[in-house]
C-alpha positions in Angstrom: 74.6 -51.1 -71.3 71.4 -52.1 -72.9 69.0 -54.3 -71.7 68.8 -55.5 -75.4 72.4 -56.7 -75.3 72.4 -58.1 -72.1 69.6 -60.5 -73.3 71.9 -61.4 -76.9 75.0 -62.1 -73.7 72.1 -64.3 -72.1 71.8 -66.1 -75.6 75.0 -66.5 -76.0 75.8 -67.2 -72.4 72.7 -70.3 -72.6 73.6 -71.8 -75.8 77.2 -72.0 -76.1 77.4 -70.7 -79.6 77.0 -67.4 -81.4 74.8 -69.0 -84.1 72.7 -70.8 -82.4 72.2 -67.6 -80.0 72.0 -65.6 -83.3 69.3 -68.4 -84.2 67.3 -67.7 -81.4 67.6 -63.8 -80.9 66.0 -63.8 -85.0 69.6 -61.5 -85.5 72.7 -62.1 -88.0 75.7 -63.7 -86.4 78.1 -61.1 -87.6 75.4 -57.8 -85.9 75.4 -60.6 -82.5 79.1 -60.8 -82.6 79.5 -56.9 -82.9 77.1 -56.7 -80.0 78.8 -58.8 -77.8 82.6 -57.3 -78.6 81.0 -53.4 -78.1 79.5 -55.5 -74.9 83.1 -56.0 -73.6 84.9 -52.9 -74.5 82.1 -51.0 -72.8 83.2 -53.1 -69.5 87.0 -53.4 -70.4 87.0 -57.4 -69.8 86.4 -60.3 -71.7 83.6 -61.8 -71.1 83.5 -65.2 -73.7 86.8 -67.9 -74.6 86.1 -68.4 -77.9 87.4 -71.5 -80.2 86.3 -73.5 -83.2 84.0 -76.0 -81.4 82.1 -73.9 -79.0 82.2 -70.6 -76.6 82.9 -70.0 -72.7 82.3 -67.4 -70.5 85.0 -66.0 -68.7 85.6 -65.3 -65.1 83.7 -61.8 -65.5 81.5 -63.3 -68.3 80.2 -66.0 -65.2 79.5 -62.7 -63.2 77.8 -60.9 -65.6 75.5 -63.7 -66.5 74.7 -63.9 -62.6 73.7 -60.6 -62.4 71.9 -60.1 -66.1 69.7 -63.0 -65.2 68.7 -60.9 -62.4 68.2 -57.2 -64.7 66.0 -59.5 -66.9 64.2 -60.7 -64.4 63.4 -58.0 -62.6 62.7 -55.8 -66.2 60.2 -58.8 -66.6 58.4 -58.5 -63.6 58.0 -55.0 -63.6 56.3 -55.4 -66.8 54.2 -58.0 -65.9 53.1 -55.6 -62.7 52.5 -52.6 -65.1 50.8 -54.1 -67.9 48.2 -55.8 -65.4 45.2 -54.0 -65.1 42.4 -54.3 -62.2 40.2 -56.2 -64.9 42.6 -58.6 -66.6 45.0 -59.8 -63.0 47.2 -62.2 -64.4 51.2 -62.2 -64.7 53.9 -64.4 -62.5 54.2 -64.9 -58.3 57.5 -66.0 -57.7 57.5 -67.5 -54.5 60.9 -69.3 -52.4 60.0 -72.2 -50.8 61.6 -74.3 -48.1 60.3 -77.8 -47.7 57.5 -77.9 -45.8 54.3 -79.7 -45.6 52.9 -76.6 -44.9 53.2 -76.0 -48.8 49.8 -77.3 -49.3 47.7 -74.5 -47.7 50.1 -72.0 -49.7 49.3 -74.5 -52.8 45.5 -74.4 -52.4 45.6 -70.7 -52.0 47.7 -70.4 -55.0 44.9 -73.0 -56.6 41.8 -71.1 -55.5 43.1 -67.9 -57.1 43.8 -69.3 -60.5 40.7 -70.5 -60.6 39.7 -67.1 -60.0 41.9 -65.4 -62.9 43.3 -68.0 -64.8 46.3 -65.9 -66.3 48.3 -66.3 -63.2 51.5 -68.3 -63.0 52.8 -69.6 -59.9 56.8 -70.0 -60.1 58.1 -72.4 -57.5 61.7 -72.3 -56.5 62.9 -74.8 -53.5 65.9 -73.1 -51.6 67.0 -73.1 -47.9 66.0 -70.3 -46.2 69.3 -68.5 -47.2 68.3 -68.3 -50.9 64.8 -67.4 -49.7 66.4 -64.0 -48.3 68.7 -63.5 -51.2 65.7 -63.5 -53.5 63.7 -61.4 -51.2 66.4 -58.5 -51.1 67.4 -58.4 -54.6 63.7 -58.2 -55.9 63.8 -61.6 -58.0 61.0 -63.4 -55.4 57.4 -61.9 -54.4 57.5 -64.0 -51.8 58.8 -66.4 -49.6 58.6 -69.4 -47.1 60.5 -69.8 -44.4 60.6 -72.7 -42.1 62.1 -72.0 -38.4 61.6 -72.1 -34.9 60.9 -68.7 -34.1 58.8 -65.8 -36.3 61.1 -64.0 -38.7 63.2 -60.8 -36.9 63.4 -58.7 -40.6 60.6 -59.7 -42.4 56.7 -58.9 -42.3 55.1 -62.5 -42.6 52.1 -64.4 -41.8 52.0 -67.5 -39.5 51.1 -70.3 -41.3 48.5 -72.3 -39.8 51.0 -75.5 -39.4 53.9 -76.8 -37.6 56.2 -79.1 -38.7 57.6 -81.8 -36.3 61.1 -83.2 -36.6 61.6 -86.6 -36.9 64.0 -89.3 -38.8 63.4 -91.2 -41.4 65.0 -94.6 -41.3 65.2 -98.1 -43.4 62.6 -100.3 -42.2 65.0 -103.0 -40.8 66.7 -100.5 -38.3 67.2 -101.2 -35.1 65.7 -98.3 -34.3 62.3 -98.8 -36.3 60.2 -100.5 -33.9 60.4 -97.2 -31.9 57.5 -94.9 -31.1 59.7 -92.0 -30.9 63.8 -91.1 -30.9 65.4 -89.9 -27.9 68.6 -88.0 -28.5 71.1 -90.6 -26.7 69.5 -93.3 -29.3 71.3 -91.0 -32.0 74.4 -89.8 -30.2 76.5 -92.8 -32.1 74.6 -93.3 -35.4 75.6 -91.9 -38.9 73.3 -88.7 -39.2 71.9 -87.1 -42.4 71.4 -83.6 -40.9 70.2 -80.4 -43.2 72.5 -77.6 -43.9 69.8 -75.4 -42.5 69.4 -76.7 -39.6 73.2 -76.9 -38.9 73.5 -73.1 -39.8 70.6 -72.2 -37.6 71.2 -74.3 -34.6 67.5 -75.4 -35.1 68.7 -79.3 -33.5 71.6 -77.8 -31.2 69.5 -77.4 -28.1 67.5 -80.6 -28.8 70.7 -82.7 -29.1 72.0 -81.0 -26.2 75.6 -81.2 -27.9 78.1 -79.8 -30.4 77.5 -80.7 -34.1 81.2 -81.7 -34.2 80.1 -83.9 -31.0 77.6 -85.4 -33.3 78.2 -88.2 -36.2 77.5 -86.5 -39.4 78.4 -88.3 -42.3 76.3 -86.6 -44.4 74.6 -82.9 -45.2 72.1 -81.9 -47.4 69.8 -79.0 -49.3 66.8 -80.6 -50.6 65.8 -83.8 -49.2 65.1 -86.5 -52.0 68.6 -87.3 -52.5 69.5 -87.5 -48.7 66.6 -90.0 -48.5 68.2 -92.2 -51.3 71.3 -91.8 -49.1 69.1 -93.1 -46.2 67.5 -96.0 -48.4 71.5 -97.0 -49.4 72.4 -97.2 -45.6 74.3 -94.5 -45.6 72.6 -92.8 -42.1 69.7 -92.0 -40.2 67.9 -89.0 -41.9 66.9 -86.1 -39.7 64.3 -84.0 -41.6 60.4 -83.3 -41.2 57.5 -85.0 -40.9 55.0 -85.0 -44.3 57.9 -84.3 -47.3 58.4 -87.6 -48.0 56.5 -89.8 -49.1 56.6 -93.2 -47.2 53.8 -95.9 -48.5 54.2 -99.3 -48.1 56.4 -99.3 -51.2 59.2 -97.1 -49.4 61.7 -98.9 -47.7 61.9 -95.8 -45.1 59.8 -95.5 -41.9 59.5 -91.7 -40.0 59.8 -91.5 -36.3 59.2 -88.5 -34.4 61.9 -86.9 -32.2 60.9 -87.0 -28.2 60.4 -84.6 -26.6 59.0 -82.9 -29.6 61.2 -80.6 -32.2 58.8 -78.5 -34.0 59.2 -75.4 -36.8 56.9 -73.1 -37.7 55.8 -72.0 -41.2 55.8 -68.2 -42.0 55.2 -66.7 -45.6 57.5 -63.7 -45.6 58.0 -61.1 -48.3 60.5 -58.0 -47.7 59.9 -54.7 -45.5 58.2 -52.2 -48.3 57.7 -54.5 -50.7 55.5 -53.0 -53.6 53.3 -56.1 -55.2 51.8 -57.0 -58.2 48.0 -57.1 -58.4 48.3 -60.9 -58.5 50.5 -61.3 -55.7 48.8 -58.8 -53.3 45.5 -60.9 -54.2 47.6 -63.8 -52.8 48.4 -62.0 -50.1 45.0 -61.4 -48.9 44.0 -64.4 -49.4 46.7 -65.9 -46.9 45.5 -63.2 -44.5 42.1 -64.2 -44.6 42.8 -67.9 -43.9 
């Protein structure tokens, strides 16, 4: 299996179409079609549904996409970490990010060294902390950011300078808006907008001091813009942290902080033996300097 052809599947895979792919690869349709039916019987599937009006991938084509994307990207960045020499630092840091306010020191790092040698990239990718892991073990992300209550158990990191606080963000006409702060028992009844990370961590269990399934969740979520246009509609009270949102006058959503306190840590993490590009390491340093 060549790299080659796995980028012509990619084509393929992207567009739909085995012209427009051939379009787009600068090869004839009839060498791309070849390519792609050597492509299977070298795997003994199918990997493409074709028909007159456009082309599918098939249960194995799906996988094979999933894990090409991967081989490409990881060709790419190894390229990228070659090619770069101590003179001319430039090249991608792909970093996994949980929201986190805590994003801006990473962000004026990141800003300080571009300034420094401008043919850096900086690729963002938001995930839960879940996706930050998956990315770390298979090689796809340099880095990442994890957002948690305790330091990471499996992965070298360094402390952010910043904690987040928990809180929830409400419509301004709530009962509960005039509030300094939210005890648990004001909550125990109300519709809650709760993150999937923080139901698969536990990170609220002890604060609540009950079950989730104790607990009247109406609504879960990854990132949080959409839950807060879930909040805005009525739809429940938005647990989530202080700083990612942003609330001016103009938002019909006010934050209150949780009481006693809830509060997360920020750590930038990257994986046990981890062998960086000259870019990234500079990043590194940089962080470790702060």
């Amino acid at each position: 299996m060549e790299f080659r052809v796995l980028k012509y599947f990619l084509a393929v895979a992207k567009t739909g179409n085995i012209t427009r792919a051939a379009e787009e690869t600068n090869i004839s349709q009839p060498a791309l079609s070849r390519q792609i039916m050597d492509l299977e019987d070298e795997l003994g599937v199918k990997l493409l549904k074709r028909s007159k009006r456009n082309t599918t991938l098939t249960e194995e084509g799906y996988l094979l996409k999933k894990r090409a994307e991967e081989i490409c990207g990881l060709m790419e960045k190894t390229v990228e970490e070659i090619s770069s020499s101590k003179n001319n630092v430039g090249g991608n840091i792909r970093i996994g990010c949980g929201e986190t306010a805590g994003m801006r020191i990473v962000a004026n790092a990141l800003h300080e060294l571009m300034q420094e040698y401008p043919k850096i990239c900086a690729n963002l990718y938001s995930m839960n902390d879940s996706g930050v892991k998956e990315g770390l073990e298979k090689g796809t992300l340099d880095f990442g950011v994890l957002v948690q209550p305790e330091p990471p158990q499996h992965y070298p990191y360094i402390e952010i300078k910043h904690k987040d606080i928990w809180g929830v963000f409400m419509k301004k006409d709530s009962p509960l808006a005039s509030r300094e702060n939210i005890r648990a028992e004001d909550l125990y009844e109300l519709p809650l907008i709760v993150s999937q990370q923080a139901l698969s961590n536990k990170e609220l269990k002890g604060w609540f001091g009950k079950k989730e399934d104790e607990l009247n969740i109406v609504a879960t979520y990854t990132l949080i813009y959409n839950a807060s246009l879930m909040a805005e509609a009525g739809v429940g009270y938005l647990l989530s942290l202080e700083g990612i949102l942003n609330i001016s006058e103009k938002s019909n959503l006010v934050f209150k902080p949780l009481s006693p306190p809830c509060v997360c840590r920020i750590y930038f993490v990257w994986k046990q033996g981890q062998i960086f590009s000259k870019a990234a390491a500079l990043l590194k340093e940089r962080l470790l300097s702060l």
